[in-house]
C-alpha positions in Angstrom: 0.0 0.0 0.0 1.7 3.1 -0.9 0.7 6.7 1.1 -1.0 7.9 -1.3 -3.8 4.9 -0.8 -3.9 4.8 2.8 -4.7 8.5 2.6 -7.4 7.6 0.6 -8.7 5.1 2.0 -8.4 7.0 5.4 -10.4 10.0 3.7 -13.0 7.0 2.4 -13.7 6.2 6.4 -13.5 9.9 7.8 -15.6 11.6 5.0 -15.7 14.3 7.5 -12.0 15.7 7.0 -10.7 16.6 4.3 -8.3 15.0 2.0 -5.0 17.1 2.9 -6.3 17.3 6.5 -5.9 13.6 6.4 -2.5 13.9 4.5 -1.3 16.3 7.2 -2.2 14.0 10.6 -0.5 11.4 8.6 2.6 13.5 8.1 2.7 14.5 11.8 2.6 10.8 13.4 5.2 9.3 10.3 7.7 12.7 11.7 6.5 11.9 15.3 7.5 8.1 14.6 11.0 9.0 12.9 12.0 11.5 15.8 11.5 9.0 18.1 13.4 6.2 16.2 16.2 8.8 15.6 16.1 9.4 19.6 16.6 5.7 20.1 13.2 5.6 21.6 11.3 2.5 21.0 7.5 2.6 19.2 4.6 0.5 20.4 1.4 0.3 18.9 -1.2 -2.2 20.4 -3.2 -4.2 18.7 -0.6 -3.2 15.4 3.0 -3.8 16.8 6.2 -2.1 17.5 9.5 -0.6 16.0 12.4 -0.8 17.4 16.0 -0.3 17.1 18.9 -3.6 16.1 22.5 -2.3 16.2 24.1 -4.3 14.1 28.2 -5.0 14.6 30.9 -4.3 12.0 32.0 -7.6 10.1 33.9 -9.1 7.1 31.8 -9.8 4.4 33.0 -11.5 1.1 32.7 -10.7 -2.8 30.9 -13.4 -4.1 32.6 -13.5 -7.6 35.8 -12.6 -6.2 36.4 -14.2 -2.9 37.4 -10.8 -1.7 36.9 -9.3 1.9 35.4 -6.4 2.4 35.0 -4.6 5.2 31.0 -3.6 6.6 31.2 -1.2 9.0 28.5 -1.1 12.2 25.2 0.4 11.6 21.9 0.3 12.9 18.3 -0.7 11.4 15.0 -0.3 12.3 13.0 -3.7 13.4 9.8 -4.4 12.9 7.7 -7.1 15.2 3.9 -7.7 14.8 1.4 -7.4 17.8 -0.7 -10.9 18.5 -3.7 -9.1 16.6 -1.5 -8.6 13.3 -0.1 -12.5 13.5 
């Protein structure tokens, strides 16, 4: 589902609101949700699930073709795990 649709499909329960009203309370949790991730805070949403953060250590890697090492340094990624209701 991209944006666009869940915007419209959020406008299609809320007839009430307009479109870009919609759009914009959308905007404002997605930038609410992104602060927090960046502030290494974790995200729970019952019912839904919750994001959180996996650092993930530097390491060796190969080159497939190659055989070549090449070095991966440390980063962290954003985690995703499903609430009971979602499974």
């Amino acid at each position: 589902m991209l944006k666009s649709e869940l915007v419209r499909a959020l406008n299609e329960k809320l007839p009430e609101l307009q479109i870009r009203d919609v759009e914009l309370a959308l905007n404002c949790m997605l930038g609410q949700m992104a602060d927090a991730l960046v502030g290494s805070e974790r995200i729970e949403i019952r019912g839904f699930g919750s994001f959180d953060l996996h650092r993930r250590p530097p390491r060796i890697a190969r080159n497939p073709k190659s055989g070549e090492g090449i070095n991966l340094p440390a980063k962290v990624v954003v985690h995703f795990k499903p609430g009971k209701e979602l499974r």
